[in-house]
TITIRO-911238 format. One line per field, with one value per residue (C-alpha): residue number from 1; residue in three letters; y negated, x negated, z negated. Coordinates in nm, 3 decimals. Layout:
N
num: [NUM | ...]
residuo: [ALA | ...]
north: [Y | ...]
east: [X | ...]
up: [Z | ...]
! end
This chain:
224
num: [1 | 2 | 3 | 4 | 5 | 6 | 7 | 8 | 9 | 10 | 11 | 12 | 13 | 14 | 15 | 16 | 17 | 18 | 19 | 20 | 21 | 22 | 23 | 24 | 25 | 26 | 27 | 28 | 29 | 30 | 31 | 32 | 33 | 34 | 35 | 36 | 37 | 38 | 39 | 40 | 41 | 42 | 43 | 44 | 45 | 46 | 47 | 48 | 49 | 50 | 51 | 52 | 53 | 54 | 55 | 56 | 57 | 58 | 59 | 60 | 61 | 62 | 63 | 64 | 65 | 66 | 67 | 68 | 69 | 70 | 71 | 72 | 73 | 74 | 75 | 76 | 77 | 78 | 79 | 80 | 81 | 82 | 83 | 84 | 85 | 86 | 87 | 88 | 89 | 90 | 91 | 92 | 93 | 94 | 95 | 96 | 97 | 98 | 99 | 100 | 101 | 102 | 103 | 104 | 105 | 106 | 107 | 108 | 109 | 110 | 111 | 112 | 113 | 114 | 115 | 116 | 117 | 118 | 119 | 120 | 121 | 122 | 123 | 124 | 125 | 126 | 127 | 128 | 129 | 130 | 131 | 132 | 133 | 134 | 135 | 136 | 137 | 138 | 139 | 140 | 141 | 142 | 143 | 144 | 145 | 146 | 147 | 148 | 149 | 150 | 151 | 152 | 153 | 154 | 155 | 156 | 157 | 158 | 159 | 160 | 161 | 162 | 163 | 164 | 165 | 166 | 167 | 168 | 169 | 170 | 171 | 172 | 173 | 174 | 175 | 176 | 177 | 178 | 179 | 180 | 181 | 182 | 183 | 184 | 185 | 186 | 187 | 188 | 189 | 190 | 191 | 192 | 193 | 194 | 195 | 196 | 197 | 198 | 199 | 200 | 201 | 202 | 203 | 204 | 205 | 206 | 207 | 208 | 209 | 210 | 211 | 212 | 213 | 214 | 215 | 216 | 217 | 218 | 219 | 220 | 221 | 222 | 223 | 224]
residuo: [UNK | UNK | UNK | UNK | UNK | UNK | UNK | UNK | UNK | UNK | UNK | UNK | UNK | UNK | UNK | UNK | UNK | UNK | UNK | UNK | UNK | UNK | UNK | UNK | UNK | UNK | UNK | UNK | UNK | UNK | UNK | UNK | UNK | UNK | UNK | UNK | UNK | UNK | UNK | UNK | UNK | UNK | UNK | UNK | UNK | UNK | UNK | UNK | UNK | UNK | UNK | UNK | UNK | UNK | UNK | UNK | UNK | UNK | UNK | UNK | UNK | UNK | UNK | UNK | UNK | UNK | UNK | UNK | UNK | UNK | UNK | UNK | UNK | UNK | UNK | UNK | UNK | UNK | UNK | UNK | UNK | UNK | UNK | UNK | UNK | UNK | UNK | UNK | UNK | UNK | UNK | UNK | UNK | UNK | UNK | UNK | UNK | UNK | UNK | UNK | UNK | UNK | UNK | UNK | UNK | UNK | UNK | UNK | UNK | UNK | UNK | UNK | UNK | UNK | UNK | UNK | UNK | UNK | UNK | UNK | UNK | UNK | UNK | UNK | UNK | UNK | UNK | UNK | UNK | UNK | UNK | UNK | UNK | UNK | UNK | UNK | UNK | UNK | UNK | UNK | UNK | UNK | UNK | UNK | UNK | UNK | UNK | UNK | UNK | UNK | UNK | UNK | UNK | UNK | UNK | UNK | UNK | UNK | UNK | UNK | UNK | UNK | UNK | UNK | UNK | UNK | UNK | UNK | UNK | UNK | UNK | UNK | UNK | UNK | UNK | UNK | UNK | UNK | UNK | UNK | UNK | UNK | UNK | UNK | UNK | UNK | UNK | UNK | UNK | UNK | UNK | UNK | UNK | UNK | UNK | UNK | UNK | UNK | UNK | UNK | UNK | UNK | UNK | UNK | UNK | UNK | UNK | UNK | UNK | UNK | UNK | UNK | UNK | UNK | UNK | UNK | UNK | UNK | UNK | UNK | UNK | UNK | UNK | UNK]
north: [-2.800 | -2.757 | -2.583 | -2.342 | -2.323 | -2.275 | -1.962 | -1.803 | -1.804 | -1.664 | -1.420 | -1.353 | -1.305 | -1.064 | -0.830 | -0.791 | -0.722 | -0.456 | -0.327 | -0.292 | -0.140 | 0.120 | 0.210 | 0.277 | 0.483 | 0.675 | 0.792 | 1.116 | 1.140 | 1.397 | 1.797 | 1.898 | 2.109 | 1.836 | 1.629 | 1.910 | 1.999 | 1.598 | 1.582 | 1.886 | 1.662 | 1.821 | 1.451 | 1.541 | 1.868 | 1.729 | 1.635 | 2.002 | 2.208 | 2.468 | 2.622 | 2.894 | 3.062 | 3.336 | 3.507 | 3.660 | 3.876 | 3.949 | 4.178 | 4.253 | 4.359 | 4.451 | 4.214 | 4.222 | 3.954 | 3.882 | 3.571 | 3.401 | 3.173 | 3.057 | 2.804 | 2.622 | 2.476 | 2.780 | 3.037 | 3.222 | 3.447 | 3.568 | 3.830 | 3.881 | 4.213 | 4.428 | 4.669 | 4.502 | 4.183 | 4.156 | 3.816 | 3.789 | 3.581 | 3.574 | 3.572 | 3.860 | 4.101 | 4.512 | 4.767 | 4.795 | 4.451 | 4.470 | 4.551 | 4.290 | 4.059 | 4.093 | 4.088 | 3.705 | 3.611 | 3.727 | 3.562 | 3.220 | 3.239 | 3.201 | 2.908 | 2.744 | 2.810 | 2.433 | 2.448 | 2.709 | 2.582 | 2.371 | 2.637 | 2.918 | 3.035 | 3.269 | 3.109 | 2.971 | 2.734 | 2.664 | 2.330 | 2.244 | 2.279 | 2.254 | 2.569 | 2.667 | 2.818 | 3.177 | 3.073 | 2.724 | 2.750 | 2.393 | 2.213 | 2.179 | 2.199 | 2.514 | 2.618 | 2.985 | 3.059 | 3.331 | 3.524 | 3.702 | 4.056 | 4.080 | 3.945 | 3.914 | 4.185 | 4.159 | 4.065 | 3.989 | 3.907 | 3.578 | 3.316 | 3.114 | 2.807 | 2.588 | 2.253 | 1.879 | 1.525 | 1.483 | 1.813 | 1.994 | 2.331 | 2.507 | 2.833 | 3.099 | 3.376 | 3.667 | 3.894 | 4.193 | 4.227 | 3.986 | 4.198 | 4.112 | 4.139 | 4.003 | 4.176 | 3.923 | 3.563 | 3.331 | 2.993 | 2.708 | 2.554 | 2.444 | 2.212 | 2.034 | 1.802 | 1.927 | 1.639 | 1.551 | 1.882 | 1.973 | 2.335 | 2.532 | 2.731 | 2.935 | 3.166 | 3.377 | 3.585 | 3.534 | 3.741 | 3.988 | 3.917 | 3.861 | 3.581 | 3.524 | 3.247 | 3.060 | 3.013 | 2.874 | 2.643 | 2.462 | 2.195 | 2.059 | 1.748 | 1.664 | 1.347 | 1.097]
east: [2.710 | 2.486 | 2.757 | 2.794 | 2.409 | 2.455 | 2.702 | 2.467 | 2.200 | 2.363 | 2.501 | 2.152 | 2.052 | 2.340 | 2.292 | 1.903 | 1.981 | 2.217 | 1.976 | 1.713 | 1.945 | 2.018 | 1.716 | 1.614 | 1.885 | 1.780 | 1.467 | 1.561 | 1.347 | 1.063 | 1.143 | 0.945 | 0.743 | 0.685 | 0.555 | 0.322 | 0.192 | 0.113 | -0.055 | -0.274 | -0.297 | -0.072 | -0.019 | -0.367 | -0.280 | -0.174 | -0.553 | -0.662 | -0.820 | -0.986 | -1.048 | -1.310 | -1.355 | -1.495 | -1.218 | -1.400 | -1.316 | -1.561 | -1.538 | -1.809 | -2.060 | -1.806 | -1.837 | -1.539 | -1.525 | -1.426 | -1.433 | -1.196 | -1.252 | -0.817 | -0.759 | -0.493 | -0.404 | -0.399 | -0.302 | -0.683 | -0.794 | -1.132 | -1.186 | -1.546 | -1.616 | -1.892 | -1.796 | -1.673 | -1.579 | -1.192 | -1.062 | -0.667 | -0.377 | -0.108 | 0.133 | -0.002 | 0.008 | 0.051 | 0.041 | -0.356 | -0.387 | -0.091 | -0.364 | -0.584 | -0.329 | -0.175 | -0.546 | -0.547 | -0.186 | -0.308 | -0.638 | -0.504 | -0.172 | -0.454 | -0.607 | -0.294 | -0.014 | 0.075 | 0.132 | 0.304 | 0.587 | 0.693 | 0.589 | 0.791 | 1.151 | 1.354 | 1.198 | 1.382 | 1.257 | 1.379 | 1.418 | 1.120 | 1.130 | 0.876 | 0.733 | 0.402 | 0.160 | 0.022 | -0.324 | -0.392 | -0.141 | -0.023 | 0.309 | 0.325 | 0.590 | 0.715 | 0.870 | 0.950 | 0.936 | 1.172 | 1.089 | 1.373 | 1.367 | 1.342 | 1.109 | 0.708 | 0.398 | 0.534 | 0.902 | 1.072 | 0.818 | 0.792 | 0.561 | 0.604 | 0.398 | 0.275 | 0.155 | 0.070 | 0.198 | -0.043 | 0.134 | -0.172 | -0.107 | -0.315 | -0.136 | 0.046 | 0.217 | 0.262 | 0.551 | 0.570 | 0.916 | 1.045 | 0.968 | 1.024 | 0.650 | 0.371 | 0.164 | -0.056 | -0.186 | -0.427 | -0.578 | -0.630 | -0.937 | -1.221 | -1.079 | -1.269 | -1.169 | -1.257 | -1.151 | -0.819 | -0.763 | -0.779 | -0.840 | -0.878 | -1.193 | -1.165 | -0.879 | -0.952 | -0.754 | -0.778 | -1.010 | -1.190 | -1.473 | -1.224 | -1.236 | -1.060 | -1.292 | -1.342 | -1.714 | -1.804 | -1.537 | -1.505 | -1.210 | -1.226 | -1.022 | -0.905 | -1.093 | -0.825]
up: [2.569 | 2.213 | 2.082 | 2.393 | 2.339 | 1.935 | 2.032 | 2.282 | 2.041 | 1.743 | 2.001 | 2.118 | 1.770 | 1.643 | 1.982 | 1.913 | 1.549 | 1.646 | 1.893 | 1.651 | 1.366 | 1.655 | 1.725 | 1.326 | 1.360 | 1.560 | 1.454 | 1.219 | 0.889 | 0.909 | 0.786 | 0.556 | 0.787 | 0.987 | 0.691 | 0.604 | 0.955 | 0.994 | 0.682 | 0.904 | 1.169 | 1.382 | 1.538 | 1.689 | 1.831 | 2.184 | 2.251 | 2.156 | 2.455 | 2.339 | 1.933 | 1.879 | 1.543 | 1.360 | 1.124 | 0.805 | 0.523 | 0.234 | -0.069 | -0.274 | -0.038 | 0.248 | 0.556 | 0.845 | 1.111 | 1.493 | 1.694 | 1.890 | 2.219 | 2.276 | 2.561 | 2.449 | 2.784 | 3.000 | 2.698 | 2.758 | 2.487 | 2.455 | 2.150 | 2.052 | 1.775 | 1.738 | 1.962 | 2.242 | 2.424 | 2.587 | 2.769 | 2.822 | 2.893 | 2.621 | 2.945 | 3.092 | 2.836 | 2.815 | 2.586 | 2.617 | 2.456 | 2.203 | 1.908 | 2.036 | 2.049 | 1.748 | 1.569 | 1.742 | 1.583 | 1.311 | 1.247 | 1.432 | 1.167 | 0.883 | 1.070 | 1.157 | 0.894 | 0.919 | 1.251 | 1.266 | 1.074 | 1.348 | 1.603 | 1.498 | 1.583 | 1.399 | 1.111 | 0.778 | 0.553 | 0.216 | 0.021 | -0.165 | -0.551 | -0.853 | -0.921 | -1.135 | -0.878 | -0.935 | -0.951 | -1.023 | -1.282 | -1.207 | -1.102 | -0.704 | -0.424 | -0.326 | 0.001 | 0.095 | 0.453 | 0.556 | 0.914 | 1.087 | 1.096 | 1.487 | 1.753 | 1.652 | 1.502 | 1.164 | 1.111 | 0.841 | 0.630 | 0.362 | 0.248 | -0.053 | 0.027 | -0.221 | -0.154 | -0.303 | -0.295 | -0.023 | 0.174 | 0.204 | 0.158 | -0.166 | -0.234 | -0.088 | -0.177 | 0.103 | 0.072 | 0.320 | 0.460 | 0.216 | -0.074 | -0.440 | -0.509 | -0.372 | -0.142 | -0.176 | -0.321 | -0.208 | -0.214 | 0.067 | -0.018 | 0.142 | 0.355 | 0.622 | 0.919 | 1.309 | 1.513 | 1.344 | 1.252 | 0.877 | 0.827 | 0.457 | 0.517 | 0.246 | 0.086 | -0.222 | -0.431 | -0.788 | -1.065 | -0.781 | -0.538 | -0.230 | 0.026 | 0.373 | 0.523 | 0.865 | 1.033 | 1.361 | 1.413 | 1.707 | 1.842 | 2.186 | 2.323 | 2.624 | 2.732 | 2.791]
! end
């Protein structure tokens, strides 16, 4: 009888062993997207309700802005600009709001690069590599993000992302239609948490008076 015991138990043992090496099995290592959009805290994003901010470009003396009220939830757009006010659906739209529209993918792109790693279809991303960045002038992680030339406001088009051992982003490189040359090079800087969410307020371009920068930012959460 102890030895019938003895058996069961090492039985017991061997089957929740196996169990357990199943289970580590199957949980598939992070992407390297997903690494950096975590590092965002993109883990957080599920509680998000609501984000309203103010997208702002200054040069010099030269002051452009509009504000942005998006409904996560219900996909509810409200676009604020000097001249006018328009509220939308994203699911619901026409031609009339195609401009607006793409003004809001835009602006929210800027705010949410991270994210939209993991959002995006008809998106390639390379392996990362050591590269010097074009501003800092310092070693970092480079990934180049490669859109496909179909679907989208702008397809085609590249980023070469540049990022730390922490996987926050710090520089980009923005390549129109996957050109050779940059169209343009920015920072990520500035960074600030809004309820989990870690956002670079500030993106400037190197040796001119130039910055792409985020005001009046709000994050709502659900309450459970």
């Amino acid at each position: 009888m102890k030895k019938f015991i003895f058996i069961a138990l090492i039985f017991s043992v061997s089957l929740s062993c196996k169990q357990k090496q199943e289970k580590v099995a199957d949980i598939k290592p992070l992407t390297i997207a997903e690494k950096i959009a975590n590092a965002h805290g993109f883990e957080n994003w599920k509680h998000v309700t609501s984000i309203h901010f103010t997208f702002n470009v200054d040069k010099d003396s030269i002051h452009f802005e509009r504000t942005w009220a998006w409904n996560t939830k219900t996909s509810d757009v409200l676009a604020i600009n000097k001249k006018d006010t328009i509220s939308y659906n994203r699911a619901k739209i026409d031609s009339t709001l195609t401009k607006v529209d793409s003004g809001f993918i835009n602006d929210k792109y800027w705010l949410l690069v991270p994210f939209q790693l993991v959002w995006d279809t008809g998106l390639n991303i390379s392996e990362p590599i050591k590269e010097i960045a074009p501003i800092s002038k310092t070693e970092m992680n480079k990934i180049t993000l490669t859109y496909s030339e179909k679907g989208g406001y702008t397809p085609g088009d590249a980023y070469d992302i540049y990022y730390g051992s922490d996987y926050l982003i710090k520089e980009w490189i923005f390549r129109e239609g996957n050109s050779n040359e940059p169209s343009m090079i920015t920072t990520f800087e500035n960074y600030k948490d809004f309820n989990g969410i870690k956002i670079a307020l500030d993106h400037k371009k190197a040796d001119t008076n130039w910055n792409l920068n985020f005001t009046n930012i709000k994050i709502e959460l659900d309450q459970d």
